[in-house]
N, C-alpha and C positions, 0 to 999 in steps of 0.2 A: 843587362845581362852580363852575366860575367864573360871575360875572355877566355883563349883556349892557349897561351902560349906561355905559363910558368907555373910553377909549384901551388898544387893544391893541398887540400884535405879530406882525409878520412878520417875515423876514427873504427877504436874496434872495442869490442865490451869490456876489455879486462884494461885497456889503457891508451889514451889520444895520444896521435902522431901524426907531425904534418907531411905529407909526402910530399919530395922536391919535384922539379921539373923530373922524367923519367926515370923518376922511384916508383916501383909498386909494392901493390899491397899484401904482401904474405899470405898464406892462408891454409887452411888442413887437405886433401886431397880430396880432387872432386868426390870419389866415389865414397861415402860413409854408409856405415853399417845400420842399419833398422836394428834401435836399442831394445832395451827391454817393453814390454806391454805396461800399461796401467791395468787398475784394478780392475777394469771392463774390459780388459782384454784390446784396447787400443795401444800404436806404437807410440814412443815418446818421444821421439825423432827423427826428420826427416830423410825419407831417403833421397838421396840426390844422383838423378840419372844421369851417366856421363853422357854431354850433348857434345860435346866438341868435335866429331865426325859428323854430326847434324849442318853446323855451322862450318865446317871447314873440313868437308868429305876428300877423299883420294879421288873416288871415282862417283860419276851417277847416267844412273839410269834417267830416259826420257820418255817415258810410255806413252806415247800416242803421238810424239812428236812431226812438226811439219813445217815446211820450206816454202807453203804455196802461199801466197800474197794474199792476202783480205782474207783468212781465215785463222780464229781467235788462236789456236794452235799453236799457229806461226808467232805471233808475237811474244806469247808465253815462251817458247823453246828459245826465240834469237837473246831473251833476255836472259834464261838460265845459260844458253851457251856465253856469255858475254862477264855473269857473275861467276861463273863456272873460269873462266880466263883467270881472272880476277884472282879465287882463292889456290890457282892452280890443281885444280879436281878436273878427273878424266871424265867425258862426256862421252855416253852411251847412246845413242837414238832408239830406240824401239818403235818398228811399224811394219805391220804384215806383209804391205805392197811396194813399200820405197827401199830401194837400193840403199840411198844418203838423203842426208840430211844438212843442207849448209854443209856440204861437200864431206859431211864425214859417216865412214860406213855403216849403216841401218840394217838392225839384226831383226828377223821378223817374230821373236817373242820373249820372253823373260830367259824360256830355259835354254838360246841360245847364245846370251852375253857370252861374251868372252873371259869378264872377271868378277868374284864378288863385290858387289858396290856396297859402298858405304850410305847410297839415299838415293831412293826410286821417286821419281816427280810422276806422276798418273794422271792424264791428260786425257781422260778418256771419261766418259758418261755414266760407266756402273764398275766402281771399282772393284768391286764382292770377289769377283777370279781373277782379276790379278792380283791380289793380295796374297791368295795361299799359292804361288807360282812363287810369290818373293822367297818363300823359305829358299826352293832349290838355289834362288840365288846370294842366298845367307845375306840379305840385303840387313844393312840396321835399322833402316829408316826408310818411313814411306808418307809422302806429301798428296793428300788427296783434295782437289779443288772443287768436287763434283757439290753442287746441293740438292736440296729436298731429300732431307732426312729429319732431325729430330725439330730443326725449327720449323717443320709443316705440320706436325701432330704427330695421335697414334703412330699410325704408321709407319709415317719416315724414323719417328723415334726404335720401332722395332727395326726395321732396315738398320741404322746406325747401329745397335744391338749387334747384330749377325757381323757389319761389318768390324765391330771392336773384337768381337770373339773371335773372328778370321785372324786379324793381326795379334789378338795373344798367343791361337794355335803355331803362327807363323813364324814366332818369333822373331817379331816386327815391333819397332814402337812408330805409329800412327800422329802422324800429326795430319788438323783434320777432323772432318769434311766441313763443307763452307768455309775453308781458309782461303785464304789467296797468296802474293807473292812481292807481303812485304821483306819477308825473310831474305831476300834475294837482291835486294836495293842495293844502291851503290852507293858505300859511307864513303865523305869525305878522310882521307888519309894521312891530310896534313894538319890536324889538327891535333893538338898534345893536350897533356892533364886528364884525371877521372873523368869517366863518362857518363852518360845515361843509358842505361840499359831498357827497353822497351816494351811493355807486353801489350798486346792489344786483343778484346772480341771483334772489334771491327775496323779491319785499315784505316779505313777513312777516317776514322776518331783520332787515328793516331799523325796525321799528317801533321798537323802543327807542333808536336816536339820533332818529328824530323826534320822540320825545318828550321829548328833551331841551328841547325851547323851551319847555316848561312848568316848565323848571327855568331858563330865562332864557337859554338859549344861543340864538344865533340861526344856522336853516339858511338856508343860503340855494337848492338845489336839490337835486332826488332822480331819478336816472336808475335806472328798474328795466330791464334787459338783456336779459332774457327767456334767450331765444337764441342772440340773437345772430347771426340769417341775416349780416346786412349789418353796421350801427352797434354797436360793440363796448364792453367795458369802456377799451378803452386809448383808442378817439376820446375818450369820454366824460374820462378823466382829464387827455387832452390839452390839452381845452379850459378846463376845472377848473381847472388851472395856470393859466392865463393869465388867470381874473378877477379883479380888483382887490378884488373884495368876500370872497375865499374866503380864509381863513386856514388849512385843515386839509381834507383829504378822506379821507374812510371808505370804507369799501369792505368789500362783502359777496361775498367770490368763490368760489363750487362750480369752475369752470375756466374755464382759458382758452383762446379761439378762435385768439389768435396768440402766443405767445409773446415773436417777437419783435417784435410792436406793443409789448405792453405793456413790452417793457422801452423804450425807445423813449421813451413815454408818460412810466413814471417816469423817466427820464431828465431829460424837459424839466421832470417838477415837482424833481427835484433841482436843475436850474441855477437855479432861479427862488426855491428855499429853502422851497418847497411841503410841507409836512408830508404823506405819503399812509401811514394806518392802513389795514392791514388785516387782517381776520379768511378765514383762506383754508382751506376742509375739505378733505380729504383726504389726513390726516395716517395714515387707519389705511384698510388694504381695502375695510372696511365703509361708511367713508365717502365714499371715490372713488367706490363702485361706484353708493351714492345718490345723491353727485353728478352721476354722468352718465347714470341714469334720470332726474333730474329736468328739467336742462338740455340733456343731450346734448353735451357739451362735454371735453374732455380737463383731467383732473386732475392729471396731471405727476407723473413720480417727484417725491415729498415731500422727497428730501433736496438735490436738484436745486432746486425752484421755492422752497426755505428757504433755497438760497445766494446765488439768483437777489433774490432779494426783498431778503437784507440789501446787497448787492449797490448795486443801486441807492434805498438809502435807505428801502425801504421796509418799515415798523414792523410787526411781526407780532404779533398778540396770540389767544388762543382764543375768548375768550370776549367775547358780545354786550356785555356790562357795562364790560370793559375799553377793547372799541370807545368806549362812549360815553365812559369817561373818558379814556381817552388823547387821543384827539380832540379832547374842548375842552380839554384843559387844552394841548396843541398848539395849535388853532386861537388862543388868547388870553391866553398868557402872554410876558413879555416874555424875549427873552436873557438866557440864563445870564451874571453876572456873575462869577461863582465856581461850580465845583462842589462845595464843600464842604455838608453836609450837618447842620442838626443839630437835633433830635431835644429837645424842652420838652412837659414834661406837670406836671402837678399830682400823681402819683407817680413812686416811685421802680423800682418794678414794671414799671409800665404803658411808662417811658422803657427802662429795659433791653432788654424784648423787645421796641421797635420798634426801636431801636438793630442790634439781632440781628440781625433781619431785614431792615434798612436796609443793612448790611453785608453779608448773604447776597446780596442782592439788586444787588451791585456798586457802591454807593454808599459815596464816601468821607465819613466821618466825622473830622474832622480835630478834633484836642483844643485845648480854647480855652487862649490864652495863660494866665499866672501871672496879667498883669494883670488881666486878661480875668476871669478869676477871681474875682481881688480886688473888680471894680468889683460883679460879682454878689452878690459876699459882705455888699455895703452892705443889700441888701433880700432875702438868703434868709440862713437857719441855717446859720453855718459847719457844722456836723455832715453839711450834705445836699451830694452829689456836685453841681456843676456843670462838669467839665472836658468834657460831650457825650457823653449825654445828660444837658441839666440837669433836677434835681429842682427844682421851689420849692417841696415841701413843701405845697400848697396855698392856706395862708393867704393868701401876699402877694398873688394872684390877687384877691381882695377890696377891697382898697384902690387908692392910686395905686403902690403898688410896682408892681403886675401891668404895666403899662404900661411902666414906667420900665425893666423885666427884659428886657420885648419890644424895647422903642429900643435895648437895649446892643445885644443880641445881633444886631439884623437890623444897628447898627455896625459891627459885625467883618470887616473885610475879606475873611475865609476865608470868612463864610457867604456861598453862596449861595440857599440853601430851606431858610429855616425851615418844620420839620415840629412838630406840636401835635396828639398825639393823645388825642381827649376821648371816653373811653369809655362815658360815660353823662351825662345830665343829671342838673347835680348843682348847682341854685341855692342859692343865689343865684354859688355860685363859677364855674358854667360859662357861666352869662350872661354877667357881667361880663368873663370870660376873651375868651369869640368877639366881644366887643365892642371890647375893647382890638386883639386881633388885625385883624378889619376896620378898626380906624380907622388901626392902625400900617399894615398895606399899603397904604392908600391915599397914605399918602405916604412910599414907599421903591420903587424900582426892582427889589427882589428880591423871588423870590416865597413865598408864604406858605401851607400848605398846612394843612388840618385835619381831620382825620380823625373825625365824628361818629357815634360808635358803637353812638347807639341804635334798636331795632330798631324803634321807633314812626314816628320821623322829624315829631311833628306838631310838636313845641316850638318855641314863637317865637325860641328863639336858633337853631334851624335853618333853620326857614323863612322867617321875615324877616330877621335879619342875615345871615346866610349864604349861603345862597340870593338874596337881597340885595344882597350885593356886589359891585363888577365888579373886585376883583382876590384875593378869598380862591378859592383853588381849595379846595374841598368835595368830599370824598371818601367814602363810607360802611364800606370797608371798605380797612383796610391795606395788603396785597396792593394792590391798585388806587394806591392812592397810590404805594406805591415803584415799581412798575413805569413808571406814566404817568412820575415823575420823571426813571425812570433815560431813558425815550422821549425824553423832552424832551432832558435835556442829551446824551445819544446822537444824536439828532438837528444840534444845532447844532455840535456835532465835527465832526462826517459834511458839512453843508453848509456851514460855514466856511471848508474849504480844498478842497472838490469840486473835481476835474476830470474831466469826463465823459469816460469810456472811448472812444466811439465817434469824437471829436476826435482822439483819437491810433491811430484802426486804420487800417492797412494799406490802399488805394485799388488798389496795383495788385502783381501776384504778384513774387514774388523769386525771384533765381536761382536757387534752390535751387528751386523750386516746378518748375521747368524740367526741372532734373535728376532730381527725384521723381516724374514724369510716366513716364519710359522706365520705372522701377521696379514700378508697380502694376501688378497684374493683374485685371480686372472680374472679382467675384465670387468670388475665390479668397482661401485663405491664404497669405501667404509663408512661405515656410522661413524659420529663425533669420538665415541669414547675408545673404537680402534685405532684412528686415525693419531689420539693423545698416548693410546700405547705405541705406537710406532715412535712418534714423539720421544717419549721416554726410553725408547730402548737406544737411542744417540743420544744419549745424555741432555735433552734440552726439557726446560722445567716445564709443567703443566700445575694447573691447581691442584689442593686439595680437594681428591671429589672422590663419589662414590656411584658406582651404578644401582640403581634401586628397581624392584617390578611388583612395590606394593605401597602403600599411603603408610602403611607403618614402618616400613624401613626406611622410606624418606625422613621420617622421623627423629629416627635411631642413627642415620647417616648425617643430617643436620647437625644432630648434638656433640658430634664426633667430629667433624668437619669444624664446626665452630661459626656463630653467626654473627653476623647477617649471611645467607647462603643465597646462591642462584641456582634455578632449577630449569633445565633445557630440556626435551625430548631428543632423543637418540637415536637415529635407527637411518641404515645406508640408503635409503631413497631422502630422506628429508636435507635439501639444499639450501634455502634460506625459512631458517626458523622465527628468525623476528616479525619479518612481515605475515607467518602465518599464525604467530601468534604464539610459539612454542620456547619462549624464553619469559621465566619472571625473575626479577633481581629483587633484592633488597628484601627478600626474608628472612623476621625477626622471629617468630615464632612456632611452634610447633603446629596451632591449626593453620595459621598461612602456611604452612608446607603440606600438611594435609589437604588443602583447598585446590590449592598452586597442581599438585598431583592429581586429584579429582581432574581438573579443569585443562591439564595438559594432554592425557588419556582421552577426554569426550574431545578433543581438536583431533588427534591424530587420527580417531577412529572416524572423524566425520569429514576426514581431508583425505583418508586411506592411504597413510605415508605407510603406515607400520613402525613399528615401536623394535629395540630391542632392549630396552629399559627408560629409566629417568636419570639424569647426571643431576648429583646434588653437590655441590663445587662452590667451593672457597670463594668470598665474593672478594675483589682485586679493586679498588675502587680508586689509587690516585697513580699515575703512568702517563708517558705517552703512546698513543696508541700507533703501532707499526705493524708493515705483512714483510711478509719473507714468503717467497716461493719459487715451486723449480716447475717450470712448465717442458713442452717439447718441443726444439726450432725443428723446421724441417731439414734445414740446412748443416746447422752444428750440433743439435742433439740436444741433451739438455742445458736448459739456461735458471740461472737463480737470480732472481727480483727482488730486491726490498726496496719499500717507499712509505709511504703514509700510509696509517692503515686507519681500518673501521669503515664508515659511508666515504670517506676523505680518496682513499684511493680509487673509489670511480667517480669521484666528481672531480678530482684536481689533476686525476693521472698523473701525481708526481713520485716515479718511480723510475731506478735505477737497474742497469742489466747486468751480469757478466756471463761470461761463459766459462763453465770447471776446465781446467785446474785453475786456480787463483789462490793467490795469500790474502793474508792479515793487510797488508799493504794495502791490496786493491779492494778487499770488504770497505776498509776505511773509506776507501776513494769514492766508492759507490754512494758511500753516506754524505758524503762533500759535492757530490751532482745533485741532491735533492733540494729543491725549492723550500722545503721545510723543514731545512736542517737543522735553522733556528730552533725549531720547539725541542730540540735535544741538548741545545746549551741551557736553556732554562729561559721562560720570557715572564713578564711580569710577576714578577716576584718567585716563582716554582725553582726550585734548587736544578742542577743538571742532572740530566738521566742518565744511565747507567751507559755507557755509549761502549765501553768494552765487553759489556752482558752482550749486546748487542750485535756485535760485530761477531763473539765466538758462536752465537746462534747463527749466523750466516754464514761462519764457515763448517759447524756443524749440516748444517744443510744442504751446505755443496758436497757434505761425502756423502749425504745420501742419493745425493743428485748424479755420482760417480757411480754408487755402489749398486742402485737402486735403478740407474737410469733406462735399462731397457725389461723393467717393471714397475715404471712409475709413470705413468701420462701426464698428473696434474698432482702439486704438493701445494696449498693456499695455508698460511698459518696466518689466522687475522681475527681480529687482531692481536697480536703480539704487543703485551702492554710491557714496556723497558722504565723499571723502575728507578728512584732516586740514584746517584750515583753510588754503589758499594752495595748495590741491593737488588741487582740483575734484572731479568727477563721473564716473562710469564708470556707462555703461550695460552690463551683465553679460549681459541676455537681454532680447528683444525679439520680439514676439507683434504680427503685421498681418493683418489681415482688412478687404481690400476691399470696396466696395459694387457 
């Protein structure tokens, strides 16, 4: 774990800078303006609530406060009088029968304070009337503890309702119900450098980064969310962003209240270069389903709010452990100078398998020069590997070689993190080791990582050097270490050349959006051949075809079309036409297209789909075949999928998400997460496919998914055959269901 006592790093999107010991970080003023709308009439920038009276109020209220011993009241009150000391804020008591309160004067209701407060703490069992009593006290902020509201069901969720609408009438922002009184903890104050800023659904989750300051990290705030009525995770990470003292924010999320707040939220910590960890449940049913008994909150399709996440930057990890490590080693490491990787231990073993796993783990390990080599070879045994991972064999770790091995290496232009993993204490060798290491980071720019392996953790080369230092980052277990690493330098790619999505989304509809307009129908499916006019009215290709509603125009539209032709039944009830038999390909002649028509007519009438003609279309015969589509998350709205298409994409599910706004950039990206991305370079012998036809159909799709999104329930274009390279896209079949 790193230390808390010297100059760290931030970065911010337009340019890296290392911040010294008690330099901060610049930044625009808390309050920013809600910019212009997109073309759905959404903002495209966050609003950021000013919380800084939240956090560090003049005065507060205590509504229900108590003095008497063994009653839960009392504990809650002596604590806010105590953090209440702390930030220097004036402590109010409110209670109908007490005088005082821990000796100070107890006023018997809201409209008797004596002064506008800046945060009402509500102690009481049904907050619904104190809340609109806050307005007379022009309070800003109101802390409600009480539960059973939305995570009991129905009903508490309408309760929650009334009580959110109290606090907008009151003009109050609500933090709240089922929170509690992490907010009010007592941060260590002696600790320096960027901090962690905290968000949590539930305290409890979040105990293990606070306890990082006992490991020297310093937090610097902890917002528990409860709820969520009003004040949400994304205000909270809004603001996060924009303090000068926060290096990294964690984040504990069962669900989320808006979707697209929070992307919004991360958004501005991207532009800003803001590291934001999170640990997010509901990855399995089991877990959503406890997620929203316990918060009442929406947990998002998982593979939707994992695309969303990497998306805008932000670092996914499972587990509480990784939270804490990722996060400092984020909040307080300086820019990668390099990402090359390499891997020193005092065995030959112990370097292998981190090596292994340093490479599984996507980390490059690049092989040290000849020279490079050579110069290692002055102070270990030619016989022992040093091309990465180096062995020293152990001895020279005892002397002044140990040192001299560490300055070459952290030299090397290629590295940039050295990794030292020390699997057990093993003195005098392991002393001396973590001692060289600490003293060589302290003065090198690159960083330095060690992995201490034992399961005691009391040894003074852990707990005093180590523990100790403000630039060895300190890991306990492997795992933890390469992930945090790959976060890190994953992260400064991602925020080096950001350009935030919603800067370049669509402000007002396109012509096409116009033409798409006469096409839909509320509530209904279209047939194939509407669904191909929709298609076409955003510029994306469909075949040559024609609608026909007689055996001789099929004919006349064949000849015209040009053969071989395919001939499909048409009509908004008919959903899969192959297996009912209402597709025939590869006709050559004119009575196969008369027969094909015959025999597609006696299906539909004896299946009673309904018809609203016959598509006689261009037949497309070499491509690979892809879908593209924009479905409805519950959570963020619309989202566009592309993956493998044809039977391929329900049997191998290998398909990609994002959520609109997105570029050209991240279309690509989408295509570089699929399993079967190969078939798009070209595999045995097949030339490459047209992969920028491709990508501009996906981001045509996401302006419909913009334009379209709150009258479009479901857009399936499959398959989508992506022809040779310089010879584009065919849309083959096309599935619309309005909203």
């Amino acid at each position: 774990m790193l230390g808390s006592t010297h100059g760290t790093l931030t970065t911010d999107s337009r340019q890296a800078r290392v911040i010294a010991c008690g330099e901060q970080r610049p930044g625009p003023a808390v309050h920013d303006r809600v910019a212009d709308l997109d073309v759905s009439g959404r903002p495209l920038h966050a609003d950021v609530p000013d919380l800084a009276r939240f956090f560090r109020p003049g005065s507060v209220a205590v509504i229900g406060a108590s003095d008497t011993e063994g009653r839960p009241n009392t504990g809650i009150t002596r604590q806010l009088l105590d953090w209440a000391g702390r930030v220097g804020a004036r402590v109010h008591p409110v209670h109908p029968t007490r005088p005082a309160v821990f000796g100070l004067p107890c006023v018997p209701s809201v409209a008797r304070l004596p002064e506008p407060v800046d945060l009402a703490v509500l102690l009481v069992a049904d907050p619904l009337p104190v809340i609109g009593e806050l307005a007379e006290a022009k309070a800003r902020f109101a802390v409600v503890f009480a539960s059973g509201f939305a995570e009991t069901g129905q009903a508490g969720a309408e309760a929650q309702r009334r009580l959110a609408e109290a606090a907008r009438e009151a003009g109050v922002r609500l933090l709240g119900p089922n929170t509690n009184l992490n907010a009010f903890e007592r941060f260590r104050e002696d600790l320096t450098g960027p901090a962690i800023a905290l968000i949590t659904q539930s305290g409890h989750q979040g105990r293990p980064v606070f306890a990082l300051q006992e490991l020297g990290v310093r937090l610097s705030h902890w917002a528990p969310t409860g709820n969520e009525a009003d004040l949400e995770t994304a205000d909270f990470l809004s603001w996060f962003a924009e303090r000068p003292e926060v290096g990294a924010i964690a984040c504990y999320l069962e669900g989320l209240k808006d979707g697209r707040a929070f992307l919004l939220a991360a958004d501005r910590a991207a532009r800003r270069g803001v590291p934001v960890v999170a640990v997010k449940v509901g990855r399995t049913e089991a877990g959503a389903r406890t997620a929203a008994s316990h918060t009442g909150k929406l947990t998002g399709a998982d593979d939707v709010v994992d695309a969303a996440l990497r998306q805008y930057g932000v670092i996914r990890v499972d587990a509480l452990d990784e939270l804490q490590d990722t996060a400092a080693l984020l909040a307080r490491a300086r820019p990668p100078r390099s990402d090359g990787v390499v891997v020193y231990s005092i065995s030959g073993g112990t370097g292998a398998h981190v090596a292994d796993l340093a490479a599984g783990a996507g980390l490059r390990l690049p092989a040290l020069s000849a020279a490079k080599q050579a110069e290692l070879h002055q102070w270990i045994p030619n016989y022992l590997n040093v091309a990465n991972p180096v062995d020293n064999g152990g001895h020279p770790v005892g002397d002044q070689r140990g040192r001299k091995i560490i300055d070459a290496l952290l030299a090397d232009p290629d590295t940039g993190v050295l990794i030292c993993p020390v699997t057990g204490p093993f003195p005098p060798l392991s002393d001396r080791l973590v001692r060289d290491l600490a003293d060589a980071a302290e003065e090198t720019d690159k960083l330095v990582c060690v992995v201490w392996g034992s399961p005691a953790g009391t040894e003074p080369a852990y707990r005093e050097v180590l523990l100790g230092s403000s630039r060895v980052a300190t890991f306990r277990t492997v795992g933890n270490c390469l992930r945090a690493v790959r976060a890190w330098l994953d992260h400064h790619r991602f925020t080096g050349d950001y350009r935030s999505p919603f800067d370049a989304a669509p402000r007002t509809p396109s012509p096409s959006f116009r033409k798409a307009q006469a096409l839909l129908r509320p509530g209904a499916r279209l047939s194939e051949h509407a669904a191909k006019q929709l298609l076409r009215a955003y510029g994306i290709r469909v075949p040559r075809e024609q609608l026909v509603t007689s055996a001789a125009a099929a004919v006349r539209a064949a000849g015209q079309v040009g053969y071989p032709v395919v001939m499909k039944a048409s009509g908004a009830r008919i959903a899969h036409k192959t297996e009912l038999g209402l597709v025939k390909i590869g006709l050559t002649s004119a009575s196969q297209v008369r027969d094909a028509y015959r025999e597609l007519t006696d299906i539909a009438r004896y299946e009673e789909v309904g018809l609203d003609g016959v598509l006689v279309c261009q037949m497309v015969e070499r491509g690979v075949e892809m879908m593209v589509g924009v479905t409805h998350d519950e959570l963020f709205g619309p989202t566009v999928t592309a993956g493998l298409g044809g039977i391929l994409v329900e049997v191998l599910n290998d398909a990609a998400v994002r959520v609109p706004p997105f570029g050209e950039e991240q279309a690509r990206a989408m295509l570089g997460e699929l399993r079967g991305r190969a078939l798009l370079d070209g595999v045995r012998g097949r030339p490459p496919a047209d992969v920028d036809a491709l990508v501009e159909v996906v981001l045509r799709v996401q302006r419909m998914a913009l334009e379209l999104g709150s009258h479009l329930a479901e857009l399936d274009i499959n398959p989508l055959m992506v022809l040779d390279r310089g010879q584009g896209a065919v849309a083959l079949d096309a599935l619309v269901v309005c909203r």
